[in-house]
C-alpha positions as CSV (number, residue, x, y, z in Angstrom):
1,X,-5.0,-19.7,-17.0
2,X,-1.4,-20.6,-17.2
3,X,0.1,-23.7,-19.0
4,X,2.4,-25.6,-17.5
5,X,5.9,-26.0,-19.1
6,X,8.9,-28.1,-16.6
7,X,12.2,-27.2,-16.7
8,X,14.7,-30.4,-17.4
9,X,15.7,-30.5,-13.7
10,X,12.0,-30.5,-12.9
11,X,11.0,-33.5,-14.9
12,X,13.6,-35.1,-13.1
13,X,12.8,-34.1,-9.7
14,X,9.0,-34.9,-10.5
15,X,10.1,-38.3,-11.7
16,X,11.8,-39.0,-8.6
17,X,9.5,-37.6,-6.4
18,X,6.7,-39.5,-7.7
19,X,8.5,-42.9,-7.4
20,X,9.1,-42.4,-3.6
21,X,5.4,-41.4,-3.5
22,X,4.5,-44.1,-4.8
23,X,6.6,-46.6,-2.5
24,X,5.3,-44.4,0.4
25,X,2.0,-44.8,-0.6
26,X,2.3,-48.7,-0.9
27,X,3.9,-49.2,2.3
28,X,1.9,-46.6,4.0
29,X,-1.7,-47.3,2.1
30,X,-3.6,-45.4,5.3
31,X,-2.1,-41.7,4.5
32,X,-2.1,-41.0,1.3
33,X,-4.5,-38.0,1.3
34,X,-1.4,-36.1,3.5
35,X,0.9,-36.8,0.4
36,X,-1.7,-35.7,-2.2
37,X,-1.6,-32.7,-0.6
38,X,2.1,-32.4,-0.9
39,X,1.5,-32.9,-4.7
40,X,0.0,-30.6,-5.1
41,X,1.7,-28.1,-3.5
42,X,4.5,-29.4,-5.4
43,X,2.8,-28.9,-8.9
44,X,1.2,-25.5,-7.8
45,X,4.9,-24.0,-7.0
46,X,6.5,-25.6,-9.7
47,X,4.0,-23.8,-12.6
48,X,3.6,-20.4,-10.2
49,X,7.5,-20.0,-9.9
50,X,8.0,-21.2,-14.1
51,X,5.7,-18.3,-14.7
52,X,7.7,-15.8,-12.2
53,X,11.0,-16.8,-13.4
54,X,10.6,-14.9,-16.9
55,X,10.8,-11.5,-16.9
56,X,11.6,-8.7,-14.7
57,X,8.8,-6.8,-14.2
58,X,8.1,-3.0,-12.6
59,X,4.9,-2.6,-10.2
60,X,4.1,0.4,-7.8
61,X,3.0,1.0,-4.1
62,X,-0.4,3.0,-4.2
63,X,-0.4,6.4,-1.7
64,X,-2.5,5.6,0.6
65,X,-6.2,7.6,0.4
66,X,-6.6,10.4,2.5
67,X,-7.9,14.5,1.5
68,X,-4.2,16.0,1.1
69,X,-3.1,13.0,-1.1
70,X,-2.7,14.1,-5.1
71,X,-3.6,10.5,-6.2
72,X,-7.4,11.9,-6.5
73,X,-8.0,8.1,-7.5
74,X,-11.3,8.4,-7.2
75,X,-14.2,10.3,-9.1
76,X,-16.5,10.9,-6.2
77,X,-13.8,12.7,-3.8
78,X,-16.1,11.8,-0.6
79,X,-14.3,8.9,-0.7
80,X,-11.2,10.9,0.2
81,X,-12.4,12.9,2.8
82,X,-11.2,13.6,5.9
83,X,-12.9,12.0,9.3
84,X,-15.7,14.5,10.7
85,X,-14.4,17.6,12.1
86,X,-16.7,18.3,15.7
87,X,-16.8,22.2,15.4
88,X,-19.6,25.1,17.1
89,X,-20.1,28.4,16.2
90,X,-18.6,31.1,18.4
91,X,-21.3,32.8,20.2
92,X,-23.2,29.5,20.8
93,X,-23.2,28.2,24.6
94,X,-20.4,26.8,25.4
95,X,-18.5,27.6,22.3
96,X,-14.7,28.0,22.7
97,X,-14.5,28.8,19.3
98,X,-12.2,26.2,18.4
99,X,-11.4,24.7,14.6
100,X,-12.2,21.5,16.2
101,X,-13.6,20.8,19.8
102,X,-11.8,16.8,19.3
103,X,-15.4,14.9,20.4
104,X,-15.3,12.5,17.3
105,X,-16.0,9.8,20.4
106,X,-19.4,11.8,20.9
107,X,-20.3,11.8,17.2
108,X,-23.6,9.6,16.9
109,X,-22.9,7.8,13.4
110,X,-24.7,5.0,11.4
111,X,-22.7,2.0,10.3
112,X,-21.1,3.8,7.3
113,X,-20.1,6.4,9.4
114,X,-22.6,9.2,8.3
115,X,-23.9,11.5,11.0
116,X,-27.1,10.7,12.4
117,X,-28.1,13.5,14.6
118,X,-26.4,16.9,16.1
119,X,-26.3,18.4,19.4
120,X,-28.5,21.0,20.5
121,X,-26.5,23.9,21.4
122,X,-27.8,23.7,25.2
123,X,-26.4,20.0,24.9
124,X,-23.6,18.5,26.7
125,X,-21.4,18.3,24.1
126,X,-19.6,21.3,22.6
127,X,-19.7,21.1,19.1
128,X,-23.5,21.7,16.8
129,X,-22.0,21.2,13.4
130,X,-20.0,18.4,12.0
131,X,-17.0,19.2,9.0
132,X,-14.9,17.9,6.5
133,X,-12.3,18.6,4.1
134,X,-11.0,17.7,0.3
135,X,-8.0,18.5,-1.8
136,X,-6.4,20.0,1.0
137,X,-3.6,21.6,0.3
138,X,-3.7,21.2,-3.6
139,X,-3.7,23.7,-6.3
140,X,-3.5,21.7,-9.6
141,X,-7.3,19.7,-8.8
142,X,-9.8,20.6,-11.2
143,X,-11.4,23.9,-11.0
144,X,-15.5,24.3,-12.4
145,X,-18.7,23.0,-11.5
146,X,-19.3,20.3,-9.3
147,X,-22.5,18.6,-8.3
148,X,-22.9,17.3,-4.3
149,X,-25.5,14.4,-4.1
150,X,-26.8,13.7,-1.1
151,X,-29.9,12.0,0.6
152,X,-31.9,12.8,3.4
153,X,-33.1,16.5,4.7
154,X,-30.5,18.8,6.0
155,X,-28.6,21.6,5.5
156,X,-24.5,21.7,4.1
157,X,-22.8,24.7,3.6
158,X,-19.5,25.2,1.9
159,X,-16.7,27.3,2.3
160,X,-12.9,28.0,1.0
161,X,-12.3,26.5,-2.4
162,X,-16.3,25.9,-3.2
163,X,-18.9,28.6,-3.1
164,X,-22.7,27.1,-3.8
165,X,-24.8,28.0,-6.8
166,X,-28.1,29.0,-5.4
167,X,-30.1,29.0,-8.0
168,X,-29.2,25.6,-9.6
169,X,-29.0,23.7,-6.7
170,X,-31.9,22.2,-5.1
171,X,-32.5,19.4,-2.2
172,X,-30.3,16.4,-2.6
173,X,-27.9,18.3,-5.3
174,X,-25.9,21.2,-4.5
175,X,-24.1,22.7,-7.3
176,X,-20.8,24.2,-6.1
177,X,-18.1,26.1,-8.1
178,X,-14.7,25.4,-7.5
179,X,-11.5,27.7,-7.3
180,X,-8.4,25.9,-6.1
181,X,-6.4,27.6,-3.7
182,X,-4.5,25.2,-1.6
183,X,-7.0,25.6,0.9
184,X,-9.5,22.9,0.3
185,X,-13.4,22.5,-0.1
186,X,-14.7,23.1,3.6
187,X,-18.1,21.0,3.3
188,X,-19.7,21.7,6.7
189,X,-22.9,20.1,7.6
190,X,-25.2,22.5,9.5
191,X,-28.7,20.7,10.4
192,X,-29.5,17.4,9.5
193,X,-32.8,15.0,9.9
194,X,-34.5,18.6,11.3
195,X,-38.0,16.6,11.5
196,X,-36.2,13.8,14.0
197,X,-37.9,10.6,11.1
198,X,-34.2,9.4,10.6
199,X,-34.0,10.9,7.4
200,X,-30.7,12.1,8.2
201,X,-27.9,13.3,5.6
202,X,-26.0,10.5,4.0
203,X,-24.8,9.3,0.7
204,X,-22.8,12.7,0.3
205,X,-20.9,12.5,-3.2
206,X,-18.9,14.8,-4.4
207,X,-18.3,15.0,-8.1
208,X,-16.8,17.1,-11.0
209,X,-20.4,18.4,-12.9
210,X,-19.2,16.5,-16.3
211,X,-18.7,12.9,-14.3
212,X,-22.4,13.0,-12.8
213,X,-24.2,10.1,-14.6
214,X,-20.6,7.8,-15.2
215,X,-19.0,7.9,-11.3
216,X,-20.6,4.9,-10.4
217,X,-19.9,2.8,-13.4
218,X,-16.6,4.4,-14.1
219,X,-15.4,4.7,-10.2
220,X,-11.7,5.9,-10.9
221,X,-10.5,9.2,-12.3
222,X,-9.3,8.7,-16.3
223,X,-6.4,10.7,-14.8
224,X,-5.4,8.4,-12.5
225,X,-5.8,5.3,-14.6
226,X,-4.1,7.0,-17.4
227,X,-0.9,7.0,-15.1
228,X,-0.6,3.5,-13.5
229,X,-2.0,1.7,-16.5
230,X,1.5,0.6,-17.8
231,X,2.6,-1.2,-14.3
232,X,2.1,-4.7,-14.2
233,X,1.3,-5.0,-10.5
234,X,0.0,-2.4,-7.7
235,X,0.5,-3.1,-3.9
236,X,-2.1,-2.1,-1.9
237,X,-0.1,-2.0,1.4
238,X,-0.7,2.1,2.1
239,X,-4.9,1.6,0.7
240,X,-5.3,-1.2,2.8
241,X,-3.7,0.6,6.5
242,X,-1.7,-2.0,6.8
243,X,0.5,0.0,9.6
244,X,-1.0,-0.1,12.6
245,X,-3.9,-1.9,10.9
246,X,-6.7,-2.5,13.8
247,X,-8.5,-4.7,11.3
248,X,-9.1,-8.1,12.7
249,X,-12.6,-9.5,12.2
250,X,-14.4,-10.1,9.2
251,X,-17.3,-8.1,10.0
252,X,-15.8,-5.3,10.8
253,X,-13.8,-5.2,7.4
254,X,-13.4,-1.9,4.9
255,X,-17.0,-2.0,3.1
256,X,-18.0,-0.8,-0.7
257,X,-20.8,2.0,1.0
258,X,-18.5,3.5,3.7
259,X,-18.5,7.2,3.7
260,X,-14.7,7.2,3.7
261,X,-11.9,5.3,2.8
262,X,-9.8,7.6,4.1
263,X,-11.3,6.8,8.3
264,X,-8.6,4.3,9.1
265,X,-9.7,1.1,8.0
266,X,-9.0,1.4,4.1
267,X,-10.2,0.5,0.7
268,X,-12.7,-2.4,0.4
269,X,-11.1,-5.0,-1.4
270,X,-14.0,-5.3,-4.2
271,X,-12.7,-1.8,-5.1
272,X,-9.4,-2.7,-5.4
273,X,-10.4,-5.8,-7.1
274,X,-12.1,-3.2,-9.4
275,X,-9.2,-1.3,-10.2
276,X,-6.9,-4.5,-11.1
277,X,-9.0,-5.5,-13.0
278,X,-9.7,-2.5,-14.7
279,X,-5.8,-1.8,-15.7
280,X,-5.0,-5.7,-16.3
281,X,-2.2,-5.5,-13.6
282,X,-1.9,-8.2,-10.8
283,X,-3.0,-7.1,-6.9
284,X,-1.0,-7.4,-4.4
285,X,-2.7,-7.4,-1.1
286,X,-1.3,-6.9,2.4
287,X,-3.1,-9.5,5.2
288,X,-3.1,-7.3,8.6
289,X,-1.2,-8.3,11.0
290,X,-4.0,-9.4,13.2
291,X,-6.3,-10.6,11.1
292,X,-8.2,-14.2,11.5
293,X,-8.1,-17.0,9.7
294,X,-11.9,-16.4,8.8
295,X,-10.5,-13.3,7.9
296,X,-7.8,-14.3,5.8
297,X,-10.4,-16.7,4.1
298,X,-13.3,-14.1,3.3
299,X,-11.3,-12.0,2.0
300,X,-9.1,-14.7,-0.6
301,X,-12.8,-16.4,-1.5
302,X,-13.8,-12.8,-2.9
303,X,-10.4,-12.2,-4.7
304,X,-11.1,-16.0,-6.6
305,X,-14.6,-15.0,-7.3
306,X,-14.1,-11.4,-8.6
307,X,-10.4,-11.0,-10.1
308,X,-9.6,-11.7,-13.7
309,X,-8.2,-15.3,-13.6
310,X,-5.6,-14.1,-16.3
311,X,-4.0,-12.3,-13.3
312,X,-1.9,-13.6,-9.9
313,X,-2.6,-12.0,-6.6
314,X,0.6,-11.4,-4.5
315,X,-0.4,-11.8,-1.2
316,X,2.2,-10.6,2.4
317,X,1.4,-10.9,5.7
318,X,1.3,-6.9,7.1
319,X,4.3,-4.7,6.3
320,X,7.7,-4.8,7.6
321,X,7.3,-6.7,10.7
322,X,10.5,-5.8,11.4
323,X,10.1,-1.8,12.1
324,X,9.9,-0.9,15.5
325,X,8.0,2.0,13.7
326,X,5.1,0.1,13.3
327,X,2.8,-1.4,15.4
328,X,2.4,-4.4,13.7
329,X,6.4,-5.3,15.1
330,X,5.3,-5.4,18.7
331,X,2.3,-7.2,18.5
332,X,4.9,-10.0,16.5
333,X,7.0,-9.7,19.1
334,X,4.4,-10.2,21.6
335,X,2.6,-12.9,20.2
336,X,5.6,-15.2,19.5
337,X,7.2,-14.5,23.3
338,X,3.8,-15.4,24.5
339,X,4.3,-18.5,22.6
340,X,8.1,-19.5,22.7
341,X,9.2,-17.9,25.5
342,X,10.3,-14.2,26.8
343,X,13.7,-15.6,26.1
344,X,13.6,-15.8,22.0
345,X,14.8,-12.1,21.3
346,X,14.0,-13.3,17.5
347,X,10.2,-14.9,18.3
348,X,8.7,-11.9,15.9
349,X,10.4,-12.6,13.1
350,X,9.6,-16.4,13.8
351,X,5.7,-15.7,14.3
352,X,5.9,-13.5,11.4
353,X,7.5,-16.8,9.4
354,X,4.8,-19.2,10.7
355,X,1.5,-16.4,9.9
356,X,2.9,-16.1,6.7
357,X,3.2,-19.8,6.3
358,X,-0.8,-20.4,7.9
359,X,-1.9,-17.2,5.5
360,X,-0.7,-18.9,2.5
361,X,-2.1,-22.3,3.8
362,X,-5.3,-20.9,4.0
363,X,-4.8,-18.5,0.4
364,X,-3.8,-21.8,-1.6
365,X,-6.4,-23.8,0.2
366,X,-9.3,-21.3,-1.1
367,X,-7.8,-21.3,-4.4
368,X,-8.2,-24.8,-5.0
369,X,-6.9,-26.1,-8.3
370,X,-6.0,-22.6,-9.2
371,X,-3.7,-22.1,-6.1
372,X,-1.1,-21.2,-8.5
373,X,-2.7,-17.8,-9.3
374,X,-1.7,-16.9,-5.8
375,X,1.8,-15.8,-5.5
376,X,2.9,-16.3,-1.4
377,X,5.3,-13.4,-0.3
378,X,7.8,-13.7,2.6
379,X,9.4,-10.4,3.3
380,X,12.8,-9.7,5.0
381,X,14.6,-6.6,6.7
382,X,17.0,-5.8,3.7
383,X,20.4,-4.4,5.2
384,X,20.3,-6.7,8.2
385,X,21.5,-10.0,7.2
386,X,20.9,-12.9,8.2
387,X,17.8,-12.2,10.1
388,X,15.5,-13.7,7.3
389,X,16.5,-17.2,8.4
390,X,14.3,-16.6,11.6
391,X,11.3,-16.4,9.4
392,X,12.0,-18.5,6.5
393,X,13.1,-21.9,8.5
394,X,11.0,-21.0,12.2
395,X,12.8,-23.6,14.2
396,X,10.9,-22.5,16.9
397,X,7.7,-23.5,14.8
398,X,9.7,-26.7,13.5
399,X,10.0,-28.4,16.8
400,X,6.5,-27.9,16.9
401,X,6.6,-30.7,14.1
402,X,5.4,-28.1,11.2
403,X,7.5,-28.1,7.9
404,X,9.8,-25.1,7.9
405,X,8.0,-22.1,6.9
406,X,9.1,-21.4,3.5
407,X,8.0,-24.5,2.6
408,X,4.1,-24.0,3.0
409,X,3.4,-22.8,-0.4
410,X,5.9,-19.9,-0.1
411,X,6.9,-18.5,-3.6
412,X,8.3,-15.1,-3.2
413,X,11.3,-13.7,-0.8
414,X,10.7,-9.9,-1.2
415,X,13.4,-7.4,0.2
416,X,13.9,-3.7,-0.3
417,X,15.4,-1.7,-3.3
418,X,16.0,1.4,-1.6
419,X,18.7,3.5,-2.1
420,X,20.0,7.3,-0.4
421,X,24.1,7.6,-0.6
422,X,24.5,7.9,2.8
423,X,22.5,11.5,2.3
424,X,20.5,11.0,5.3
425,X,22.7,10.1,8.0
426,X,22.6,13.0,11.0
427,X,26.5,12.8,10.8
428,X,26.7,14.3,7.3
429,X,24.5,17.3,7.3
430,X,27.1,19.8,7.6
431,X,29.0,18.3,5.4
432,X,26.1,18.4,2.5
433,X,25.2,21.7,3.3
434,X,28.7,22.8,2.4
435,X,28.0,21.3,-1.2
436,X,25.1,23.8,-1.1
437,X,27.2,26.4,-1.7
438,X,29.3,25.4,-4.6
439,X,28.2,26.9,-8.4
440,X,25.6,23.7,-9.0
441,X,24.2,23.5,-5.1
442,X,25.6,20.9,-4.6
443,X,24.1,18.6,-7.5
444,X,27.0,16.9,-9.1
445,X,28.2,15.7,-5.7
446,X,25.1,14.4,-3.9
447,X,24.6,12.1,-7.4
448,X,28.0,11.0,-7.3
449,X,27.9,10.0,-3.7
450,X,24.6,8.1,-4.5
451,X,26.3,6.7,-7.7
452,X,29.6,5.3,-5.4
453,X,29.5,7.2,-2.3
454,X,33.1,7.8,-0.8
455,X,32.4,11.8,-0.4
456,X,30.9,11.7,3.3
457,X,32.7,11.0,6.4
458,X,29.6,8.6,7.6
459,X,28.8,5.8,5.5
460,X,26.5,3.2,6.0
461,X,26.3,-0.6,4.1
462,X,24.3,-0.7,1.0
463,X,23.1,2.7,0.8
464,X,24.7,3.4,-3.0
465,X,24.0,1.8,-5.9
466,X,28.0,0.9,-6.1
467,X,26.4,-1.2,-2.7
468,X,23.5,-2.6,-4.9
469,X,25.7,-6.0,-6.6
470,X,26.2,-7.5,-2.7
471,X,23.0,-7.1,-1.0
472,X,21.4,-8.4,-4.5
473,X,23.7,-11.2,-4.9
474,X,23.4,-12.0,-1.4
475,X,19.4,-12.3,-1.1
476,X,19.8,-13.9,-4.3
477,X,21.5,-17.0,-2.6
478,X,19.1,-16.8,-0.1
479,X,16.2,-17.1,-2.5
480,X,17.9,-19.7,-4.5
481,X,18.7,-22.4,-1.5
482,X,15.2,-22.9,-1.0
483,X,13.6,-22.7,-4.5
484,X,11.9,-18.9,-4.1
485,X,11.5,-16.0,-6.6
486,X,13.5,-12.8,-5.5
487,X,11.1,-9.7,-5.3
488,X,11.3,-6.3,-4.4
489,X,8.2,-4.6,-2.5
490,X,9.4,-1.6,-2.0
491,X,12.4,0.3,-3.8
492,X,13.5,3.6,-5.1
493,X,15.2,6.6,-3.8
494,X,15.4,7.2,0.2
495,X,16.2,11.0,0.6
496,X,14.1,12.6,3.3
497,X,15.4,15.2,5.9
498,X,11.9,16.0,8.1
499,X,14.3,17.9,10.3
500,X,16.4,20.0,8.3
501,X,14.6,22.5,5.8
502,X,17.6,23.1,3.6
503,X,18.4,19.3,3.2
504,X,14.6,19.0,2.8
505,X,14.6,21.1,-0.3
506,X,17.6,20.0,-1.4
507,X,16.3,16.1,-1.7
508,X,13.3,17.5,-3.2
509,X,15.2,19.3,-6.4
510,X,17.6,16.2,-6.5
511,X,14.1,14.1,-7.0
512,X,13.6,16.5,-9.8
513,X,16.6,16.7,-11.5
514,X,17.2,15.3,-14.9
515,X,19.9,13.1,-13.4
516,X,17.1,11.0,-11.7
517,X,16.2,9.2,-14.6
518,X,19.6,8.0,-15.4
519,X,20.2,6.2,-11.2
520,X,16.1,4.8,-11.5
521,X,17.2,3.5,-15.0
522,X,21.0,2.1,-13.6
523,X,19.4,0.7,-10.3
524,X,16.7,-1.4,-12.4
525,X,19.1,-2.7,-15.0
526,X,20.9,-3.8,-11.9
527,X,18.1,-5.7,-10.6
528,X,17.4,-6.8,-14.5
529,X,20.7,-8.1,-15.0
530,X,20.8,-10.1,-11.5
531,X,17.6,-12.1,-12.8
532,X,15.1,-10.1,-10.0
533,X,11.7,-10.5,-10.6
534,X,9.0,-8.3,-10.1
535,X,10.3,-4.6,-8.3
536,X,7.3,-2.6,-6.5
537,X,8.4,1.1,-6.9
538,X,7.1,3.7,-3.8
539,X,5.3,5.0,-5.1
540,X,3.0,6.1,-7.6
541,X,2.0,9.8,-6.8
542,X,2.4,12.2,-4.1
543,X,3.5,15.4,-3.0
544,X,6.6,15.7,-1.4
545,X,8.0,17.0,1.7
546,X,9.7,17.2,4.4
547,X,8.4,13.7,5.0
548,X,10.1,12.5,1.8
549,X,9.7,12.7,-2.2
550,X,8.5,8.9,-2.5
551,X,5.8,10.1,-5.6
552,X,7.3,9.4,-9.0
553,X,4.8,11.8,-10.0
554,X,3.9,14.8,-7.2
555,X,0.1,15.1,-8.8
556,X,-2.1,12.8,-10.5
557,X,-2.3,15.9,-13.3
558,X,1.3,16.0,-13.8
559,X,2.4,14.4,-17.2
560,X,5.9,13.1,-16.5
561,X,9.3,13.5,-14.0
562,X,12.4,12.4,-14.2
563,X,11.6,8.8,-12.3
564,X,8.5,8.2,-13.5
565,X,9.7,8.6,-17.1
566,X,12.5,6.2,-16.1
567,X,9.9,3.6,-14.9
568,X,7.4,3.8,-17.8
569,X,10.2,3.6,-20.2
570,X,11.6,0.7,-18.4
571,X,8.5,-1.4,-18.6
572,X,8.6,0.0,-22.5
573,X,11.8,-1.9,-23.1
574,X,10.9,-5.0,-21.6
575,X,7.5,-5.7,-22.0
């Protein structure tokens, strides 16, 4: 575990504070337990945030899981697969023919989502056959033999990338080779439990041929470990759903046997426990936003029992309660007017203060003597000051007679490191596409802009890194008036155009340009010399598009880019 090492100031405070405790105590002899707890929430911040102040470090966001992602984190690709496509065969009564007759509501599936029975085709329902899909869209996954294990009786079928080996397959392992095209392995089950005992097909895995007797020891693909290995924290955020998360009980939480984590609900946290473990980096786990306290509690007593105690867990309510984009800012929104009033414009970002305060509670509570392990995270909307004292302080909460919310257990403020030039702004499109034209496309301006902006008619506060000294100084004396570790959960570059397909390919070859590595290096020098702590990039590895190039790698098999090769080297020089 961690040793314990005061500051000057500390001793000091700790002297003082323990001779009003003990006055208190005297004169006051039928409530001490209430200031023992104090104590040790005093002790527990004081060695978590000595531990945080050191070093700068560099994490990454994980993509979340689904079958077009390039992550491929896993070695059985199942776990990637898309939800069950309801499809018939034309011909069949009442076919229309369709890719997907949309009756997933009709689908009769066991607890871990494998299909129990199909349709007759003189049934009600349209569809007879049930599909899914893997590496969709992807080119550079690997090409060969694979093996399908399965049990049950049935009958699967595969189409587009895959084609199955007759000969060496046999029941419960298929043998399929694989030629990637960018149109996926179409595995389409065609009869299942045909003697009606229950012996239905389940279990599917789907595995490269030379990972059939280590997948379930090894779990994660070499390749994938190979590239987050260096970071010294992953968030979870996107593998856990947490936007629009419907999780809320317990029982119905993410579990290990699931046939996807890719269905909506997200990764079990015993896998991602796995996976921290496995790469010696520290967790960072995203509560949903309507998750219990039992909840909350399961899921920290598994954490304590499973993760290496050499490690912290970071631990946030949700995700940016703040974004309208997101369900998770409603329900805020709705839960604390239901409680304060319709009148409290800001009651979401005050519920979102006191959760976080009763999630951490309940975190350091589970923890016991090793509550300072945990690492409590209070996030804030980055560019729009001032609204973070809603949810650090919760006067709202306060004249309920609770302690201000930053002050139950709260180590971290986390803001945003994001950073775009102004690039994205509507108003300067036609402007940007008149730098497309010029003998470099436009290159040498769009990274000056980012660099100091003052080429585009629109520009908005603290979108260049000339903008990057104020907003860090200013959260910076946020988190220093009440005693908390600055943090960045998200940051990076922010150039996506889904609208415009010039601007869209544009972004995408900036992303790629040489250049990159020199603004990812300036931007987390910046936060460096500031005295920042930890910095979450977004993220580790995806393809880009018109939705934005947030992958510092765009495939699990590609060896380096421009910001990746900034980040690793970064965590090089200051490790």
């Amino acid at each position: 575990m961690y040793s314990i090492v005061f500051t000057k100031n500390q001793i000091i405070t700790l002297f003082i504070f323990s001779f009003c405790l003990t006055l208190f105590i005297a004169l006051n002899p039928t409530h001490p337990e209430q200031f023992s707890q104090k104590i040790n929430i005093f002790f527990s911040k004081s060695t978590v945030q000595n531990s945080l102040d050191k070093t700068s470090n560099l994490g990454t966001n994980l993509n979340g899981i689904a079958d077009w992602s390039t992550e491929l984190p896993f070695l059985d690709a199942f776990k990637s697969s898309r939800p069950w496509i309801t499809q018939c065969v034309s011909g069949e009564t009442g076919c229309s023919g369709s890719w997907d007759t949309e009756e997933y509501d009709k689908l009769d599936l066991d607890e871990q989502g494998w299909v129990k029975s199909l349709p007759a085709p003189e049934a009600p329902p349209e569809y007879t056959r049930v599909a899914t899909l893997l590496f969709t869209g992807m080119k550079n996954y690997p090409a060969g033999k694979y093996v399908v294990l399965y049990d049950g009786k049935g009958t699967i079928e595969y189409k587009f990338d895959a084609t199955k080996d007759e000969v060496a397959s046999r029941p419960g392992r298929d043998v399929i080779n694989v030629t990637p095209s960018g149109a996926s392995i179409y595995l389409i089950i065609t009869a299942t439990d045909p003697n009606n005992t229950g012996n239905y097909i389940r279990n599917i895995r789907v595995v490269q041929a030379k990972y059939e007797y280590t997948y379930e020891s090894e779990l994660f693909n070499p390749e994938f470990i190979n590239k987050i290995k260096k970071f010294k924290a992953i968030r979870f955020m996107d593998w856990m759903e947490t936007n629009h998360s419907k999780q809320r009980e317990w029982a119905n939480r993410p579990k290990v046997d699931d046939a996807s984590y890719a269905y909506g609900k997200g990764v079990p946290v015993e896998i991602m426990v796995k996976l921290a473990n496995r790469i010696g980096a520290d967790p960072w786990f995203n509560m949903p936003h309507q998750a219990t306290d039992d909840y909350i509690t399961n899921f920290a007593q598994i954490v304590k029992d499973t993760l290496d105690p050499n490690l912290r867990v970071y631990v946030e309510l949700s995700n940016e309660v703040w974004n309208w984009q997101f369900q998770q800012a409603n329900y805020a929104l709705a839960q604390g007017q239901a409680r304060w009033g319709k009148d409290k414009g800001d009651a979401y970002m005050q519920w979102y203060g006191m959760r976080t305060a009763q999630m951490s509670d309940i975190w350091k509570n589970v923890f016991g003597s090793d509550s300072n392990q945990v690492v409590s995270v209070m996030a804030t909307h980055t560019v729009w000051l001032g609204l973070e004292n809603a949810a650090l302080d919760c006067p709202l909460w306060v004249a309920e007679g609770n302690a201000p919310c930053y002050q139950h257990s709260i180590d971290a403020f986390a803001i945003a490191g994001y950073f775009n030039g102004s690039l994205n702004a509507e108003e300067n499109e036609s402007t940007i596409e008149s730098w497309l034209n010029e003998p470099d496309g436009g290159v040498s301006k769009a990274f000056k802009q980012i660099k100091s902006g003052g080429l585009l008619p629109t520009e908005e506060d603290y979108e260049s890194l000339s903008d990057i000294d104020q907003i860090f100084n200013y959260h910076h004396k946020v988190a220093d008036k009440r005693k908390l570790q600055l943090v960045v959960y998200e940051g990076g570059q922010h150039l996506v155009k889904s609208d415009n397909q010039k601007l869209t390919e544009f972004f995408i070859e900036l992303n790629r340009h040489p250049e990159m590595y020199k603004i990812y290096t300036q931007l987390l020098n910046e936060w460096k010399n500031h005295g920042g702590g930890l910095f979450m990039h977004f993220s580790d590895i995806k393809k880009p598009s018109k939705w934005g190039s947030w992958g510092a790698l765009e495939h699990v098999y590609q060896k380096s880019s421009p910001k990746y090769d900034a980040l690793i080297d970064f965590i090089d020089q200051n490790s």
